[in-house]
C-alpha positions in Angstrom: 0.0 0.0 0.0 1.1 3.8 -0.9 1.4 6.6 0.8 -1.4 7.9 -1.3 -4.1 4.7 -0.8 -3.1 5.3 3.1 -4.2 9.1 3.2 -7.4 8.0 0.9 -8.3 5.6 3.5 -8.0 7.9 6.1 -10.1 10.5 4.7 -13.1 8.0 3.2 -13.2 6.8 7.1 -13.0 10.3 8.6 -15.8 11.7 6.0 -17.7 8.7 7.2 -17.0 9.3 11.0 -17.6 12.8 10.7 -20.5 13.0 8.6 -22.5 10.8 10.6 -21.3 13.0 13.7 -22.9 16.1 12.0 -25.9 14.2 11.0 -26.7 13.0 14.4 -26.2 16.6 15.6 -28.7 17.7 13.2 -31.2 15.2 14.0 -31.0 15.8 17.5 -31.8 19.4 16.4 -34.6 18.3 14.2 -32.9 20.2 11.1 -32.8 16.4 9.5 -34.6 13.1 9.6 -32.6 9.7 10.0 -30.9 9.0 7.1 -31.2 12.6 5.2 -28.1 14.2 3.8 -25.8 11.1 5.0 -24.2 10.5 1.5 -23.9 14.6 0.4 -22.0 15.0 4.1 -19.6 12.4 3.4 -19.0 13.9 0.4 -18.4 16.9 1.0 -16.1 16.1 3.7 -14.1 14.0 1.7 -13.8 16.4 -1.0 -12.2 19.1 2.0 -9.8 16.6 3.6 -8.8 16.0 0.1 -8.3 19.3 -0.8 -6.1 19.7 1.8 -3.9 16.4 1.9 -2.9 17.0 -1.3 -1.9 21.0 -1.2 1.6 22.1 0.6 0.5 23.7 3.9 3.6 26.3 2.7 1.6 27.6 0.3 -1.1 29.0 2.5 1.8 30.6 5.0 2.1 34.0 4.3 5.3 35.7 4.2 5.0 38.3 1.1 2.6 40.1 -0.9 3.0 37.5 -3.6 1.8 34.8 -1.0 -1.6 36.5 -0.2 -1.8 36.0 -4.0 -1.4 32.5 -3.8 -3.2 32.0 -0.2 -6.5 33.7 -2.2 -5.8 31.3 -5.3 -6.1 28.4 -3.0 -8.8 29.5 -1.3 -10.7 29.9 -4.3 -9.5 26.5 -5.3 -10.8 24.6 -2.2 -13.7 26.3 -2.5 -14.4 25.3 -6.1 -13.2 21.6 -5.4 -15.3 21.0 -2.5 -19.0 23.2 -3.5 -18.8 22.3 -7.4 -16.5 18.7 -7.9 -18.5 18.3 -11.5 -16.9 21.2 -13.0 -13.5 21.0 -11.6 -11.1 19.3 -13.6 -11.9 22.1 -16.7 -12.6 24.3 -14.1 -9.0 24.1 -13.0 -7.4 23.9 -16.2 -8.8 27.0 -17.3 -7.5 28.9 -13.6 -4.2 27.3 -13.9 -3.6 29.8 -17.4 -5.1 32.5 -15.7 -2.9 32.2 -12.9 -0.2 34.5 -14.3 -2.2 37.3 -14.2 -2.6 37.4 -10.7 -1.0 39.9 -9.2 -2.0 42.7 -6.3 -4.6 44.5 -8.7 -6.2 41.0 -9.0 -6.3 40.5 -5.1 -7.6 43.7 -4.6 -10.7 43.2 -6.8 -11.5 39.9 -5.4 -11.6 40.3 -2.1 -13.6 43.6 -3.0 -15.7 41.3 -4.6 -16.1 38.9 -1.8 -16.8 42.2 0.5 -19.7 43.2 -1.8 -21.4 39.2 -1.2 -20.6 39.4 2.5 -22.0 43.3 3.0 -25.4 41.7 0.7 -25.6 38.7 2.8 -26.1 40.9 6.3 -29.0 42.9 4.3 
């Protein structure tokens, strides 16, 4: 067995563990009935723990300008992987060539952009 098949089976049993931890919380809430949601939790846990067993946890340390840059691009990538895994693989081909162009002017803009959501969202 690999490295890799070892960190796969850890995350398909943690998405299960945690998953049904979360669901059980949200029954005892009455959010959920039994069995609602179990396989789009799992999922969507696995697809974070993936996310981040395979990325460099360098990358998201920032040191200089030019690693904000790269912090947002992951951020943006998890977030993509993990809420929309059915348009990711050309999803992230297309990123990776705009990737070059990100610089501070970039930056600035998104996370003006992302301020704009968050200020509609309290509305």
């Amino acid at each position: 067995m690999s490295v890799k098949d070892d960190i796969d089976n850890f995350n398909n049993s943690m998405a299960k563990k945690l998953g049904y931890s979360i669901q059980k919380s949200l029954m005892e809430k009455g959010l959920i009935k039994k069995g609602d949601g179990e396989n789009i939790l799992n999922s969507y846990i696995l697809r974070m723990l993936t996310f981040y067993s395979s990325i460099n946890i360098n990358d998201i340390c920032i040191y200089t300008k030019d690693d904000k840059i790269m912090q947002k691009e992951i951020e943006i990538e998890f977030e993509t992987f993990v809420t929309q895994p059915e348009v990711w693989e050309q999803w992230k081909r297309r990123w990776d060539y705009q990737k070059p162009l990100h610089d501070n002017k970039w930056l600035k803009k998104v996370l003006e952009e992302e301020q704009e959501v968050y200020d509609e969202s309290k509305l």
